[in-house]
C-alpha positions in Angstrom: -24.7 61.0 63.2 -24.5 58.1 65.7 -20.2 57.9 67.0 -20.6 54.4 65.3 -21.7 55.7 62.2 -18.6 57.9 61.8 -16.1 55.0 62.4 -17.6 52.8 60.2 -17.3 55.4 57.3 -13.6 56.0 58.2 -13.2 52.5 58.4 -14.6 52.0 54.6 -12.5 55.6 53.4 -9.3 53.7 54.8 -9.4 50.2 53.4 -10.2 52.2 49.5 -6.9 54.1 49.4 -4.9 51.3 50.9 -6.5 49.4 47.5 -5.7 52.6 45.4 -2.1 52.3 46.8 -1.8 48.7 45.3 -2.7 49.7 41.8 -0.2 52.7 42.0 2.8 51.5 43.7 5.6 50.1 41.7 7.0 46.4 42.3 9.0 46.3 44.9 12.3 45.1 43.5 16.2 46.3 43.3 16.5 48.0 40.0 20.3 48.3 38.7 22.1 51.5 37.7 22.0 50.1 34.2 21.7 46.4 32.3 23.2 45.9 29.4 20.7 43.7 27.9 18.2 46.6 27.5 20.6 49.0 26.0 19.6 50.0 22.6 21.1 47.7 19.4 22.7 51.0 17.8 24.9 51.7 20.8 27.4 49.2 19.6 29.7 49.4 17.3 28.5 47.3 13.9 30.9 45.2 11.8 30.1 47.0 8.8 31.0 50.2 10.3 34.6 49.3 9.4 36.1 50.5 6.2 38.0 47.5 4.8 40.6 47.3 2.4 39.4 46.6 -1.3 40.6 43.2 -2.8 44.0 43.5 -4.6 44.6 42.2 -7.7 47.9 40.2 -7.8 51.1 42.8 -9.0 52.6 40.1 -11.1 49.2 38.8 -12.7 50.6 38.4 -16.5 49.3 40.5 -19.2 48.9 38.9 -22.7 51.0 39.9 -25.4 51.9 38.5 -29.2 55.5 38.5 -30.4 55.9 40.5 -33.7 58.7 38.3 -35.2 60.4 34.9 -34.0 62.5 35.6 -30.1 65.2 34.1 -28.3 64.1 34.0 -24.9 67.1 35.0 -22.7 67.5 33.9 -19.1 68.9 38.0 -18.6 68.5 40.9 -20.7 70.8 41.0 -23.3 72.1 38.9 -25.6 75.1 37.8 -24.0 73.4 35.4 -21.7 71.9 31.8 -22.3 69.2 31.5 -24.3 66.1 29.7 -22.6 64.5 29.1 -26.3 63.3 30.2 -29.2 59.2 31.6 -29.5 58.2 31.9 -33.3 56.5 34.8 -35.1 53.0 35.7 -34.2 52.8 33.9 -30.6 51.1 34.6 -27.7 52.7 35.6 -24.5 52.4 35.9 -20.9 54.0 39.2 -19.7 54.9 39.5 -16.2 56.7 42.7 -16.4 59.3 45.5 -18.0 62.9 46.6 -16.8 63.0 50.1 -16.1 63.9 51.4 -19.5 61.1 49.8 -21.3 64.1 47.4 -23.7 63.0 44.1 -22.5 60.0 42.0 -21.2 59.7 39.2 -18.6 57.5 36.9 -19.7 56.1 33.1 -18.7 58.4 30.6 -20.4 57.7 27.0 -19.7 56.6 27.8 -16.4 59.7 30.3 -15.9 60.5 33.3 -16.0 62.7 34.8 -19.2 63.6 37.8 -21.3 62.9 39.1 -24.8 63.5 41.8 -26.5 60.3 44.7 -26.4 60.4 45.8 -29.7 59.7 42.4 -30.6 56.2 42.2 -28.6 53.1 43.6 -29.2 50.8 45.0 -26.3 47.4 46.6 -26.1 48.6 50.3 -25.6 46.0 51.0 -23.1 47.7 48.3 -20.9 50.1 49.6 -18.3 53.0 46.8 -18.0 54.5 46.9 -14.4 58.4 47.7 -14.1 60.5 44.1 -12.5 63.7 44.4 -11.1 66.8 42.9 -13.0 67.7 40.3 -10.1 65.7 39.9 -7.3 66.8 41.7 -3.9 68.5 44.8 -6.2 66.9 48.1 -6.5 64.6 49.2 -9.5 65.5 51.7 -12.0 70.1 51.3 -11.7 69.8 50.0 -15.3 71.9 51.1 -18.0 71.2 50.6 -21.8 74.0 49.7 -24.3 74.0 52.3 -26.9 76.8 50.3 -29.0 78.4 47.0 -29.0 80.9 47.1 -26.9 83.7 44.6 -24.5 83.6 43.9 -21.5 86.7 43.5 -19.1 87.5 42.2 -15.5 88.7 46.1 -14.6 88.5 49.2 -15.0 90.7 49.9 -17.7 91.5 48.5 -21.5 94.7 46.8 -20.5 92.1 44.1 -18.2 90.8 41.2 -20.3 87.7 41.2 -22.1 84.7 38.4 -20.7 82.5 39.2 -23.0 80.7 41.0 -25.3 77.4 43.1 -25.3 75.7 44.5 -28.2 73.2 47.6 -28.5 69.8 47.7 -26.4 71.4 45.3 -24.2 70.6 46.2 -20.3 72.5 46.0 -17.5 72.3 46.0 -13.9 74.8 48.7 -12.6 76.7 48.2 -9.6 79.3 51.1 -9.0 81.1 53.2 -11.1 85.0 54.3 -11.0 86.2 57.6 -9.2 86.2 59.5 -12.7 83.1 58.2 -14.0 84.4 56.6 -17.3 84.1 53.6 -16.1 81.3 51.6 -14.5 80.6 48.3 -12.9 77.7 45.8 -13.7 76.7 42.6 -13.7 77.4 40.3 -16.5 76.5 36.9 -16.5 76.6 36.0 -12.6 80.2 37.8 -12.9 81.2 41.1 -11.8 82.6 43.4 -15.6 83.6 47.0 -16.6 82.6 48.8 -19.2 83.2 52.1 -20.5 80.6 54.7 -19.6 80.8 56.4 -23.3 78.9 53.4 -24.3 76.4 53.3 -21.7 73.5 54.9 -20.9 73.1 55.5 -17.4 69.4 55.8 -15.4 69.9 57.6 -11.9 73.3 57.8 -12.4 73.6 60.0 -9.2 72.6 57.3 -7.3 75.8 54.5 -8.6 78.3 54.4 -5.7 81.6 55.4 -6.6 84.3 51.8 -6.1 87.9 52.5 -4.9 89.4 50.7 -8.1 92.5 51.3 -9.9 91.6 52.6 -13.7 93.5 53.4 -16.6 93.5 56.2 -18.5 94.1 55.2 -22.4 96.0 57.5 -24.6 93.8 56.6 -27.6 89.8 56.2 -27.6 88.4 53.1 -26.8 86.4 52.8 -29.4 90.0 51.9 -32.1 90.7 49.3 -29.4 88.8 46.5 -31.0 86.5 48.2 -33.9 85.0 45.1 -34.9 83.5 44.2 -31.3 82.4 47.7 -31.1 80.1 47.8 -34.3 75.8 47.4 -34.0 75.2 43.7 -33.8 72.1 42.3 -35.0 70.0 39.2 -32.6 71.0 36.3 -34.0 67.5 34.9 -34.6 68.1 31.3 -35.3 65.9 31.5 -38.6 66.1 29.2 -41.5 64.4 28.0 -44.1 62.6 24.9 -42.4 62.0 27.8 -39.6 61.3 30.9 -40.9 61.5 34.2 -39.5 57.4 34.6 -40.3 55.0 32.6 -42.1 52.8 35.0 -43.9 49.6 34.5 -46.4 49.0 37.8 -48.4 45.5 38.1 -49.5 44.3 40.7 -52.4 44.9 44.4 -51.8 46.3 44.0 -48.4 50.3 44.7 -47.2 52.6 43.1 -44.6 55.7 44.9 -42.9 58.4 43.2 -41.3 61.0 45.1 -39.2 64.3 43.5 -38.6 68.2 44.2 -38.8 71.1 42.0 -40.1 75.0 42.8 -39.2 77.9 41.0 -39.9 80.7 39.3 -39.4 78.9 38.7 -36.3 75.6 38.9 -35.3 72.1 37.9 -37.5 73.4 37.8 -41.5 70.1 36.8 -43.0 66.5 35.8 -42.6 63.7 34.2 -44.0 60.0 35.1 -44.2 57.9 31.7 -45.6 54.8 33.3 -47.6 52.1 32.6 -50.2 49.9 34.8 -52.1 46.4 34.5 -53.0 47.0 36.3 -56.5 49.9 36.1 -58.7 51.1 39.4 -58.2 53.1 41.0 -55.8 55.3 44.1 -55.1 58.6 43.9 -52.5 59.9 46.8 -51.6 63.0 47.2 -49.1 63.9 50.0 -47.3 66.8 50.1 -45.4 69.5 51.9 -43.4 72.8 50.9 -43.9 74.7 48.5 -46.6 71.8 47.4 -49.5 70.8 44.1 -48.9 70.5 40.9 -51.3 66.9 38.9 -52.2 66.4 35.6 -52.9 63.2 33.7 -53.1 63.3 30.1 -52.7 60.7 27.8 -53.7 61.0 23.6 -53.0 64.3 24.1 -51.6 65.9 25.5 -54.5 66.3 29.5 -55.6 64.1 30.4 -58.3 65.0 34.1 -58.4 67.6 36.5 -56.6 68.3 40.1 -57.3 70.0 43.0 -55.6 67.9 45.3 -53.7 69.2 48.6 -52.5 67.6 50.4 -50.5 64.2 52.1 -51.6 64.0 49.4 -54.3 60.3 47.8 -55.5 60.6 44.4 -57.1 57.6 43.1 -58.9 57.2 39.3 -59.1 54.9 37.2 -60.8 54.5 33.5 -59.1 51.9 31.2 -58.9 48.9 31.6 -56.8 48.6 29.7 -53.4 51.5 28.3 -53.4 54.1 28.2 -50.6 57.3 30.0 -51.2 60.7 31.8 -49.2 62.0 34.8 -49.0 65.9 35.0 -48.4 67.0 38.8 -47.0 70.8 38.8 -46.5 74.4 40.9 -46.1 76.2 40.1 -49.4 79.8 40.6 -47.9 79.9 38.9 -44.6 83.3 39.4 -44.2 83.5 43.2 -43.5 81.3 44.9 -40.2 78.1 46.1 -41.9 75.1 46.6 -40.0 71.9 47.2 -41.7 68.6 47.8 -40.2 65.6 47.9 -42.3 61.5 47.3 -43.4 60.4 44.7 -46.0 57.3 45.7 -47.1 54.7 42.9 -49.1 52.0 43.3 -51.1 49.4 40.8 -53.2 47.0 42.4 -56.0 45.4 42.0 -59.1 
């Protein structure tokens, strides 16, 4: 092979890798260490990733009630303090909330907030009512429950003035308590009182700071002080014939009970329950503890028919059908302290 032959063959051998080497060869650019842009989507963090708290239903969203019997609403919780207004039997209610021992309710009353007595509401059991505070800014559960009527004074001690009166199942916000304990502070009507602790029972009584006061130490029981103040005291309802305690119709077969309690000189000394009867025949029966207890029923404004019923007793009366009459339950002696709680029981057949 010709010396030309050879060079052209090298020649052609030279110019086919340099075209290999195009193919193969990468772009000549600058690569970064990294770009963000081509990092993968699941390297970052995702909004869903983070755990959220759940949606809270408002603490003080009411829960509905019914009252049991015609209420004072009170602007505290006892009876002592002013009365916002009256709700009758059988009404429905807006509860925001409990005191600590379960007595009274706060409820929605003309867009405010008042008090009624619990026993005097009815709630769906299942329905957990959330416990309120007495006065705002003051710590749940320093209640105290009056266990007896009972005065009280601007000290620690009988010989300070009485301010006021509270009656049983009233609650109170306590404050403090003497150095011996038989006497405690609370709140009473915007006012600072005293009370004595034998008629008051005490949650977290541990807790109630002890007030440098002065006290006296009686020689004779409190409780012969003033008897009469110290008696059970029934709600004064406000009840009366043109407003009746409940308005009832009592169909065949089929009973109605009424709970109350009537005390006197002070206090509730009689009610009236408005009802008509689908049948002519009907059965009353009271039972009671405490003094017996007088009937009367009422019909146009005038009493038809009265007897005595003590305790225990069944009274069969025989009115007209469908129409509207009244039921008077009252103390017969309203000058001496009785107290009566008790059940009046109703029932229309054939």
């Amino acid at each position: 092979m010709s010396v030309h032959r050879k060079r052209l063959i090298a020649l052609i051998t030279l110019l086919c890798v340099s075209c290999g080497s195009v193919e193969l060869a990468p772009p000549a650019t600058n690569t970064p260490s990294f770009v963000t842009a081509t990092l993968p989507a699941t390297s970052a963090p995702q909004a869903t990733q983070t755990s959220l708290p759940p949606t809270l239903i408002p603490t003080n969203a009411p829960v509905q009630g019914t009252t049991t019997t015609q209420v004072n609403v009170r602007a505290e919780t006892n009876t002592a303090s002013e009365t916002l207004g009256v709700i009758p039997a059988f009404a429905p209610i807006q509860i925001l909330g409990k005191e600590s021992t379960g007595n009274w309710m706060q409820i929605i009353y003309e867009n405010n907030a008042g008090w009624v007595r619990a026993e005097f509401v009815q709630v769906d059991a299942s329905i957990e009512i959330q416990i309120v505070g007495l006065e705002s800014g003051q710590p749940v559960g320093r209640s105290g429950v009056v266990t007896s009527g009972i005065n009280v004074r601007g000290g620690a001690g009988t010989q300070f003035e009485s301010i006021g009166v509270l009656t049983q199942n009233d609650v109170v916000l306590v404050t403090g308590k003497s150095e011996s304990g038989s006497w405690m502070q609370i709140r009473f009507i915007g006012e600072i009182g005293w009370v004595a602790s034998e008629f008051l029972q005490i949650e977290n009584i541990e807790e109630v700071p002890v007030i440098a006061v002065i006290e006296s130490t009686p020689t004779s029981p409190v409780i012969n002080e003033t008897p009469s103040a110290l008696n059970k005291i029934a709600l004064q309802d406000n009840d009366t014939i043109q407003t009746p305690l409940a308005k009832i119709v009592l169909t065949e077969n089929k009973a109605l009970q009424i709970t109350n309690d009537l005390s006197s000189p002070q206090g509730d000394v009689e009610d009236w329950v408005a009802f008509s009867s689908v049948t002519s025949d009907m059965l009353i029966e009271l039972n009671c503890a405490g003094n017996d207890l007088s009937i009367e029923v009422w019909q146009a404004g005038t009493a038809i028919e009265s007897f005595s019923s003590p305790c225990s007793n069944k009274t069969f009366l025989n009115l007209l059908s469908n129409e509207s009459y009244t039921l008077r339950i009252f103390q017969t002696n309203t000058t001496e302290n009785n107290y009566t709680n008790y059940r009046l029981s109703m029932k229309a057949f054939d």
